[in-house]
C-alpha positions in Angstrom: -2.4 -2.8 18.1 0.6 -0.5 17.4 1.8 -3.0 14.2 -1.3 -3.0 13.2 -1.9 0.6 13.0 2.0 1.2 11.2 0.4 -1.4 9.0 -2.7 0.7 8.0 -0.3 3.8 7.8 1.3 1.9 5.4 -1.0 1.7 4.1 -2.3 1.3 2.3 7.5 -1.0 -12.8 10.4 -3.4 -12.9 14.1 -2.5 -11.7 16.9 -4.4 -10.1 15.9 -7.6 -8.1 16.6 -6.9 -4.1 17.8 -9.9 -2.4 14.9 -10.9 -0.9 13.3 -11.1 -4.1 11.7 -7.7 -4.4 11.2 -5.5 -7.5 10.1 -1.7 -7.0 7.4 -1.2 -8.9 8.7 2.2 -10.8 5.6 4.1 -12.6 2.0 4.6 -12.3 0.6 2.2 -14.8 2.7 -0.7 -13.6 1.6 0.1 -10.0 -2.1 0.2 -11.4 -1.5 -3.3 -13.4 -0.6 -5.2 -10.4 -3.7 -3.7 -8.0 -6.8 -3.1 -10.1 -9.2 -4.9 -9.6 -8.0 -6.7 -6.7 -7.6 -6.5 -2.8 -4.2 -6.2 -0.4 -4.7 -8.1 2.2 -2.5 -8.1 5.9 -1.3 -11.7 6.9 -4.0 -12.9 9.0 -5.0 -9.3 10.6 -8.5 -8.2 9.6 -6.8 -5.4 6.9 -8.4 -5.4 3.3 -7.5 -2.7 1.3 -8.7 -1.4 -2.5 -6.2 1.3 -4.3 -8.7 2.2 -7.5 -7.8 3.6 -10.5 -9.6 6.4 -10.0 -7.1 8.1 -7.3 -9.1 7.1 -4.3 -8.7 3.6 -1.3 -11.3 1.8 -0.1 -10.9 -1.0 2.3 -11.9 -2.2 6.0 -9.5 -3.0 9.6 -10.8 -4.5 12.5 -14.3 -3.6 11.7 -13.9 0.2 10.8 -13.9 1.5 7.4 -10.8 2.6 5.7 -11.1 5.6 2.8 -8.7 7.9 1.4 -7.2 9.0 -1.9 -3.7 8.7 -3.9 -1.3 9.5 -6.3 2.0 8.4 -8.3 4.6 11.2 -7.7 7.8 10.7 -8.9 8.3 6.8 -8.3 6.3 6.4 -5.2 3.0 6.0 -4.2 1.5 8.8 -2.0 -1.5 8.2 0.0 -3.7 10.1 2.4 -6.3 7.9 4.8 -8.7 8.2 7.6 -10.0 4.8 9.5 -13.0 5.2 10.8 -12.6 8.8 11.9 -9.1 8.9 12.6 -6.9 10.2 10.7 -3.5 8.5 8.9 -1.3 11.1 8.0 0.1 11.6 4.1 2.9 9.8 3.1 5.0 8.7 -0.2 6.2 5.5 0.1 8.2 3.0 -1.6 6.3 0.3 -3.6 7.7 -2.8 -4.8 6.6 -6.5 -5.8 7.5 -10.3 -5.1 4.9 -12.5 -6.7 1.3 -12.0 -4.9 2.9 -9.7 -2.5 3.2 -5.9 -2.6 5.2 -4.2 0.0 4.7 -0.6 0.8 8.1 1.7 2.4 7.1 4.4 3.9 8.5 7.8 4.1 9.8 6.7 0.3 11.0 3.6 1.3 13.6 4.6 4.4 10.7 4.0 6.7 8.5 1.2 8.1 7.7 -1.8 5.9 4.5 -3.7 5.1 4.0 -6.5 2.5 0.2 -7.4 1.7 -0.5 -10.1 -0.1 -2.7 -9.0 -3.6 -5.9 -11.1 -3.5 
C-alpha cells in the first residue's frame, strides 16, 4: 500500500537521452503535447490519472477519486492532490518521456520515481 501511495504522490521538451532511454520533458507545451487528451496509467495498480490543460488533475486509485491542480515552474511539473479526502502534499517534480511512458521525479527529480504509461 505504501508504493502505491509514493505512486499517487507522484503523482500524478526534449534534452539529452538518459541511459535508460529517458528524455526530460523541458517546457510547458511539450509536457501538455504528450498528456492532453489522454490518461497515465500505473502498471497494473488501479491508478488512472488526467493532467488537463486547464491547470487542474482528475483521475481515480483503488476506487477513490483523485483531484488536484498544477503548474509548469521552471522545468518541472508542480502538483497539489487530495485522494479521496486525504491529502498529497505539493511537490515539483521531474518529468521526462520514453515512448508511451512518462516518468514523474519527485522533489525535482532527486526523489522517488514513477513511470505511467500514457493511454
Amino acid at each position: 500500500m505504501r508504493k502505491i501511495f509514493l505512486a499517487l504522490a507522484m503523482a500524478l521538451g526534449c534534452g539529452p537521452v538518459l541511459a535508460d532511454g529517458f528524455q526530460p520533458v523541458q517546457d510547458k507545451g511539450a509536457f501538455l503535447s504528450l498528456v492532453e487528451g489522454r490518461e497515465l496509467r500505473l502498471g497494473a495498480s488501479r491508478i488512472a490519472l488526467k493532467v488537463l490543460p486547464d491547470g487542474t488533475i482528475q483521475g481515480r486509485a483503488l476506487g477513490w477519486d483523485i483531484t488536484g491542480t498544477w503548474s509548469w515552474n521552471s522545468g518541472f511539473f508542480c502538483r497539489e492532490m487530495d485522494w479521496s479526502g486525504y491529502p498529497i502534499p505539493p511537490n515539483c517534480q521531474l518529468v521526462e518521456q520514453r515512448g508511451t511512458e512518462m516518468r514523474f521525479t519527485s522533489d525535482k527529480g532527486s526523489g522517488q520515481s514513477a513511470a505511467f504509461k500514457l493511454r
